[in-house]
N, C-alpha and C positions, 0 to 999 in steps of 0.2 A: 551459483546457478541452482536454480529451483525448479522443478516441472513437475508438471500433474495431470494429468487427466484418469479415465475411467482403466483402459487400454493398457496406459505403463504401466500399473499396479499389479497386473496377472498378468504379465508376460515377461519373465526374467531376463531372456535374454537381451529385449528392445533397454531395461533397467541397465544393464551391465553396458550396451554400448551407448546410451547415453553420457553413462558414468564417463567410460575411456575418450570419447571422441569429444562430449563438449562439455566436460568437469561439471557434470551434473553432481551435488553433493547429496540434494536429499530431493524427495518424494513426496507431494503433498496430494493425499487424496478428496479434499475438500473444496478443492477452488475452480472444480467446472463451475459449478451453476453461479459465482461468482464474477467468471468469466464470458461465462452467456447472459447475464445480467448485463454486463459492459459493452458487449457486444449488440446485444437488445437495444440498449439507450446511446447507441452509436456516439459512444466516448470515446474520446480521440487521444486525454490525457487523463491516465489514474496511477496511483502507487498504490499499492498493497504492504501493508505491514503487518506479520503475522507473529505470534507466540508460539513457540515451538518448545514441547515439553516430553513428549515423545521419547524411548531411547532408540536407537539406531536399529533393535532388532526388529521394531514394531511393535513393542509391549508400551502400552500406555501406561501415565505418570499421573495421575488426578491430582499428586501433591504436591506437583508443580505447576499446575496450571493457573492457579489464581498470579504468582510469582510470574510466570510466562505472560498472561495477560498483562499485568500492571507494567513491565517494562516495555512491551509495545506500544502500549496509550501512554508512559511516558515519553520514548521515543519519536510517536507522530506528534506529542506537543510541543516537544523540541524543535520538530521538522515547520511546525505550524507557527509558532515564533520567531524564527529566521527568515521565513516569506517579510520582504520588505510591505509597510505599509502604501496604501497609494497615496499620491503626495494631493493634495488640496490645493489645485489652481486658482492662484489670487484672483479678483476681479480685473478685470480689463480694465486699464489707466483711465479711460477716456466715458466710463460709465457716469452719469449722473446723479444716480443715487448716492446718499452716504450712508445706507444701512446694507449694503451689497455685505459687506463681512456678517451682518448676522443672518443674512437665510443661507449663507455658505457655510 
């Protein structure tokens, strides 16, 4: 489990009982206006997949980040290749034409 907003970042203790009560593991201070972007365009279904290069304490990693990134755009291409493709409904038996298969 992941949370974020502006709020849980400066306030230790809401951080800690996150942590305890709903195994909140890490903190992402980046994905409000992500989230009000979604919310904006009244999206019903999204995933988020993010690069996390960070260490634990909060000291940033700049040289891990391009590594960070490229395993998340590998991962959503993974996620994006296993989406089945839609299947191409034959023409209806009883149509007329015989070139119905090439504008399908």
């Amino acid at each position: 489990m992941i949370a974020g907003g502006k709020n849980i970042l400066t306030n230790d203790y809401l951080k800690s009982t996150l942590c305890d009560r709903c195994n909140v593991l890490c903190f992402d201070s980046e994905i409000d206006q992500v989230i009000a972007a979604i919310q904006g365009n009244r999206t019903e279904s999204f995933m988020i997949i993010r690069g996390v290069s960070d260490y634990h304490d909060g000291t940033l990693n700049k040289e891990w980040q391009p590594f960070s990134s490229l395993c998340a755009a590998a991962f959503m291409k993974t996620i994006i290749y296993k989406i089945p493709k839609p299947s191409r409904q034959k023409p209806n038996s009883h149509s007329n034409s015989e070139h119905d298969d090439d504008i399908l």
